[in-house]
N, C-alpha and C positions, 0 to 999 in steps of 0.2 A: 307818799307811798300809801294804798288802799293797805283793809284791811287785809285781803286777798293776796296782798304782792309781800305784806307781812311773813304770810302761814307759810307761803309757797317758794320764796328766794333761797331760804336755808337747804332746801330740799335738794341733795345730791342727784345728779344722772349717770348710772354708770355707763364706763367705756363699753363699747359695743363691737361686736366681731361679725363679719359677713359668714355665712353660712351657706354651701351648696346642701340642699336634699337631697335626695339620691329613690328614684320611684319608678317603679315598673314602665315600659315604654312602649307598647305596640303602636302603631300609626299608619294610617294610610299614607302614600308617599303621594298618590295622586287623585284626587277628591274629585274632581270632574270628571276624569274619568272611571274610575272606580264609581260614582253615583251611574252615571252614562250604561257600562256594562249592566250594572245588578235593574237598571229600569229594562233595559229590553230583554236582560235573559229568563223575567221572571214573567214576564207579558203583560206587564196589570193596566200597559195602557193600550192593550189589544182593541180594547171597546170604544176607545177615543174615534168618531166617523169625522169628515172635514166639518168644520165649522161648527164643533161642540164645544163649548165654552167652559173652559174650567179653569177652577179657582184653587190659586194654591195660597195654604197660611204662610203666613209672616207674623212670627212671634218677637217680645221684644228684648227676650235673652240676646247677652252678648257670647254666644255659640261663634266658634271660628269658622271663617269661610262661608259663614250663612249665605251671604250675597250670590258668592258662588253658586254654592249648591242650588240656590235659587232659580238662577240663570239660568242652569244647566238642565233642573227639573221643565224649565219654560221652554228650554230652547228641543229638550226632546219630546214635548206636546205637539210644537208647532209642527218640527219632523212628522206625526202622524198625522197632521192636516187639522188638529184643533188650534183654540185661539184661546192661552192662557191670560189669567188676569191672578194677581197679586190680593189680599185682601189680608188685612191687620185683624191676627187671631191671637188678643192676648187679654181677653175679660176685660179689668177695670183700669188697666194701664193707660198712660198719657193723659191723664187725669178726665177718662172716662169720655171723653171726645172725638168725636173723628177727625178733626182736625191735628189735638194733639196724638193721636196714635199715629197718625203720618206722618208728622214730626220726628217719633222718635224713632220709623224705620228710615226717617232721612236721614236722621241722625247716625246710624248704624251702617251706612252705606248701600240702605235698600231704596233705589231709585227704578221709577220707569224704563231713562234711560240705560242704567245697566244692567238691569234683569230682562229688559226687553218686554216687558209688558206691563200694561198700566194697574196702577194701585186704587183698587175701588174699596174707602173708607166708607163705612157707618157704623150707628150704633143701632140700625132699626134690626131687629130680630123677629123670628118665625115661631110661633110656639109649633113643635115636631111630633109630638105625645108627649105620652107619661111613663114615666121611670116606672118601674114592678115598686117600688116603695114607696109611691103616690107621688111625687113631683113632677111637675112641666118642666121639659126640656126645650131649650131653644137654639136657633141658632141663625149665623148671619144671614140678613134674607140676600144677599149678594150671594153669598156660598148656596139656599134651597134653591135660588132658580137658575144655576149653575148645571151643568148637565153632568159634574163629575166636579170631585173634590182630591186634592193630593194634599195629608197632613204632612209640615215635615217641622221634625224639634228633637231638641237633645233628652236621653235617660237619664233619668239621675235620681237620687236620691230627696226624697223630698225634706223642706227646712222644718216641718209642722207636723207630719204624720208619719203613720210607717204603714203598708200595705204590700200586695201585690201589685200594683201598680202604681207608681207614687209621681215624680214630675216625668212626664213624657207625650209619650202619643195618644193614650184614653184621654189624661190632662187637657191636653189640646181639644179633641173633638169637644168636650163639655164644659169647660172653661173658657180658653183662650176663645175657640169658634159661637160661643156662646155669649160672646159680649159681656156689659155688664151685668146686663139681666139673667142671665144663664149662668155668668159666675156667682150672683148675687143669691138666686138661690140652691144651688147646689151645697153656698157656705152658711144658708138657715140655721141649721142644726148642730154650726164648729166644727173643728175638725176631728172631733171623736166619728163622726159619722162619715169623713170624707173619704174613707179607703171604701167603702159602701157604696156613696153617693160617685164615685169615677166611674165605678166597674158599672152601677145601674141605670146610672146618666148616657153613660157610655154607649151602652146596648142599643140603646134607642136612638142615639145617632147613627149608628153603625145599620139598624133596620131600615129606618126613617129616611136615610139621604143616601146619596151614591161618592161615596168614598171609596174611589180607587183603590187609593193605598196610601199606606204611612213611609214616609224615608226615617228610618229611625236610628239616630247618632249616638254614638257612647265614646266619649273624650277621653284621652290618659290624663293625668295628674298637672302635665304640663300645657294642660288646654288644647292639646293637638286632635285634631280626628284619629283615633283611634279602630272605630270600628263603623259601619255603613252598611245597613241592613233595609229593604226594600220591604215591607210587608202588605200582601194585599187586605184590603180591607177586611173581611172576614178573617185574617190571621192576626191581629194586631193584639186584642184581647188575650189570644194564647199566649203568643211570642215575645209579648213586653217584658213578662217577668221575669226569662232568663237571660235576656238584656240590662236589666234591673240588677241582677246579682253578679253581673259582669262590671258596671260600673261601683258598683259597691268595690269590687277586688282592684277596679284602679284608681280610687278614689284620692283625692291629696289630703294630706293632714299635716299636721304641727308635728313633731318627734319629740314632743316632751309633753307627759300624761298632766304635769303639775306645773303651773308661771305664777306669779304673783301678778303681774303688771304683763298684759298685751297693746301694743301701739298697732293701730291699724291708720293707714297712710289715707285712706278712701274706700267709701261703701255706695253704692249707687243700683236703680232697677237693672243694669247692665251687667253687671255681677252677678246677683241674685236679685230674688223674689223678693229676699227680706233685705235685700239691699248689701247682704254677706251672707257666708251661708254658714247658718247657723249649726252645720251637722262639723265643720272645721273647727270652732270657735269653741263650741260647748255650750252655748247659750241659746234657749229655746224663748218663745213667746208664745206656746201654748206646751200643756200634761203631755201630750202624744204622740213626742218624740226625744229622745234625749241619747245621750254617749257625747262620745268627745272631749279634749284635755280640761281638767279642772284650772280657773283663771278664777282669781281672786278680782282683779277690776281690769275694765278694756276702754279706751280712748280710741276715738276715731279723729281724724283731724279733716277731714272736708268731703266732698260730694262729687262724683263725677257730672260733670258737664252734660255726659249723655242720659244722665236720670232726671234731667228737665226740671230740678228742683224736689224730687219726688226724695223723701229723706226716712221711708219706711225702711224700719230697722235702729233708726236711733233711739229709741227707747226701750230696746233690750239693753243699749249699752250705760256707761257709767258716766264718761265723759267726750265732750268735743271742743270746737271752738269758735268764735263768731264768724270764722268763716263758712263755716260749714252752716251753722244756724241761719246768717242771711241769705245762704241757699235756698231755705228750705220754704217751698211753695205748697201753702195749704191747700188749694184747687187738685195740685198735683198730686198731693200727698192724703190726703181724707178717703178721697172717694174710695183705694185700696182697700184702706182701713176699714170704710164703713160696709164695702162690701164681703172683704174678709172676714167680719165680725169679729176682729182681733187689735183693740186701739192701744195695746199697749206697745206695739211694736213702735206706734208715731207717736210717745209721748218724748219728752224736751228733754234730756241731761243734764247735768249741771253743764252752764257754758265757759268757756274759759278765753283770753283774751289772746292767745296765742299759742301755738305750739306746745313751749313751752313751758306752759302753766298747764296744760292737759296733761303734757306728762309727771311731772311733778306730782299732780292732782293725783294723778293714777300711783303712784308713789307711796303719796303720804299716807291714804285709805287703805292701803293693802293690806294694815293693820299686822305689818313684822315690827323686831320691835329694833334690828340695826337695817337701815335703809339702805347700807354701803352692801347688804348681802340680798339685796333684790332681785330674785330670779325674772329676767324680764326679756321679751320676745318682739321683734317689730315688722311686720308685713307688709308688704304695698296694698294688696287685698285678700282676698281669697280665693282666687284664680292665679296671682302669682306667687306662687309658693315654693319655686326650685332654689331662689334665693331668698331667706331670712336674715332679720342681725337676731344678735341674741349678746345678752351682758357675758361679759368676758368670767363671770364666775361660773359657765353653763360650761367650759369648753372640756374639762373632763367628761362630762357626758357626751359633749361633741367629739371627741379620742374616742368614747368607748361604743360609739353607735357605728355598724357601717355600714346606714344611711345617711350620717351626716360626714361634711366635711370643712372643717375652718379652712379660709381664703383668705386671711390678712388677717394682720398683728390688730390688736384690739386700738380701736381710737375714739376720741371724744363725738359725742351726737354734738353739730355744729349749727346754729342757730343765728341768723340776720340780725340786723336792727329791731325788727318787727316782735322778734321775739320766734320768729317761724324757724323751718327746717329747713337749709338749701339745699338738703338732698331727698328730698322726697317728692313721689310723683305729685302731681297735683292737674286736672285735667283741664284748669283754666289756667296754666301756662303762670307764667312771674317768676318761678323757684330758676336761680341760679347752677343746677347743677341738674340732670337723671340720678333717679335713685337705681340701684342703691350706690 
């Protein structure tokens, strides 16, 4: 027995109770068509003549129905006699490659064949001008010699800053459409200067190139499409922010301000930016942006399949495990970082040998002084959030909320040979059981 299997064996886990959440719910019922109607009743693709060639982004958030909406935005191009093409709008993601950015919208179910039109990768960019506050703005040279551009991406709140416009549709034009080089320097200056540098990066694509129009999505709590808003280009700038504060009102959260111990099942680019999102969690990797329930330590236990190795975010948290560690692909994972000028997000955790010593880990550091009274929380991610466990000494406050609601009598976290969790997701498959 290691030192480590010493500290950590004695270390109690308490029984755990399933939890429903309980969160606002608007949704569209039908996404194809509802995108379908709001493109033609608004005209923006009036000016499309036969054989104009336009480019729609593909970003590499895991947004519901992307595929779809994709498709649908392609398939009514082609309707007005243009010939859509697909083109990877997500700055330094897929480890800053054209090759891995195709990757990971193959990964995501963005295919030629299902969207109906082909995916034209590069990293080569256009310098477009200059921002009013002195920067080169760039962008895909795929997208400047495109006759028309359609942004489409989810609103939301961003994991790093707080602004008028924070992850959305600006984002995209200067960011994501921007490659690395475009992301790279818009994050010169950190992100004290990034609500600035969206809105003035922005402009300049918005003069610079012929962007139609923005499709701009705002999800319920339960990752569903909530709301589908067509903005033509010139509106996009105005109309993001009250879309902004609509996702803020349906935002998911944790129901408890205070945990000692959060278990998170998996964090990956697919989830979030920062691989979770840190406005749920409460833990930030940069001053300028903060809120969110107070957590004493957070364990992550592995990596989605579809973040390519990319493990940005683990070095906000406390702890993981060697699986998630031999995950973690530094090609994948750097270039984020180095363009984000934020490396504390990709530093290492302490690693643990299994599951079960994550949690523990996360246990003993909490630094209470009876372990058997550890307020503790467990998530698949942070997009699934209608179901939580939570330790069976939380369930008075689960009585006293009505948003939450207990679904079963409290029972042991049950753990393999390996030492791992057979009820937990995991996106390279082995676990014995669907969580929760």
């Amino acid at each position: 027995m290691s030192a480590i299997d010493s500290l950590l064996d004695g270390i109690p886990i308490p029984r755990m109770v399933k939890v429903r959440q309980v969160f606002d719910r608007p949704r569209v019922a039908d996404v194809a068509g509802e995108l379908t109607r709001k493109l033609r009743e608004s005209g923006v693709l009036a000016k499309v003549k036969r054989g104009h060639r336009i480019g729609i982004t593909a970003g590499s958030r895991g947004i519901t129905s992307l595929p779809l909406m994709l498709k649908t935005v392609a398939a009514e191009i082609r309707r007005v006699g243009g010939e859509p093409f697909l083109f990877p709008a997500m700055g330094s993601h897929g480890g800053a490659t054209a090759e891995g950015q195709r990757d990971m919208l193959v990964g995501m179910g963005i295919t030629e064949e299902y969207v109906g039109a082909p995916i034209l990768s590069s990293m080569e960019t256009v310098e477009i001008g200059i921002s009013e506050n002195g920067f080169p703005v760039h962008l895909d040279r795929n997208a400047h010699e495109a006759d028309g551009i359609v942004a489409v991406n989810r609103i939301k709140p961003h994991v790093a800053f707080r602004g008028k416009c924070e992850s959305g549709l600006m984002k995209m034009l200067v960011i994501g459409m921007g490659k690395q080089k475009g992301a790279d320097i818009c994050h010169e200056l950190g992100f004290g200067g990034m609500a600035e540098n969206i809105l003035a990066f922005g402009r300049v694509t918005l003069a610079k190139s012929n962007v139609l129009c923005g499709v701009g999505i705002v999800e319920n709590a339960y990752h569903e499409t909530a709301r589908l808003e067509v903005l033509a280009g010139a509106e996009i700038a105005e109309r993001e922010p009250a879309l902004l504060e609509e996702a803020w009102r349906l935002y998911p959260r944790i129901y408890f301000d205070r945990l000692d111990v959060l278990i998170i099942d998996e964090i990956g680019k697919d989830i979030s930016g920062t691989g979770f999102d840190t406005n749920v969690v409460g833990r930030y990797h940069t001053p300028f942006a903060s809120g969110g329930p107070a957590i004493t330590k957070v364990a992550v236990l592995d990596i989605t399949d579809r973040s390519h190795g990319n493990a940005n975010g683990l070095g906000i948290l406390d702890f993981t495990t060697r699986r998630a560690f031999d995950k973690f692909s530094f090609e994948h994972t750097y270039p984020n970082a180095l363009t984000s000028t934020v490396p504390a997000s990709v530093k290492i955790p302490m690693v643990l040998k299994n599951d079960r010593q994550a949690v523990q880990a996360a246990i003993k550091t909490c630094n209470i002084l009876d372990k058997q009274g550890v307020r503790m929380a467990r998530i698949r991610n942070t997009v699934a959030l209608e179901e939580i466990l939570v330790s069976e000494n939380l369930l008075p406050e689960v009585g006293a909320s009505k948003y939450l609601e207990a679904m079963n009598e409290p029972a042991e976290m049950v753990f393999n040979a390996r030492g791992d969790l057979i009820d937990a997701s995991s996106s390279a498959g082995g676990r014995e059981e669907e969580y929760p």
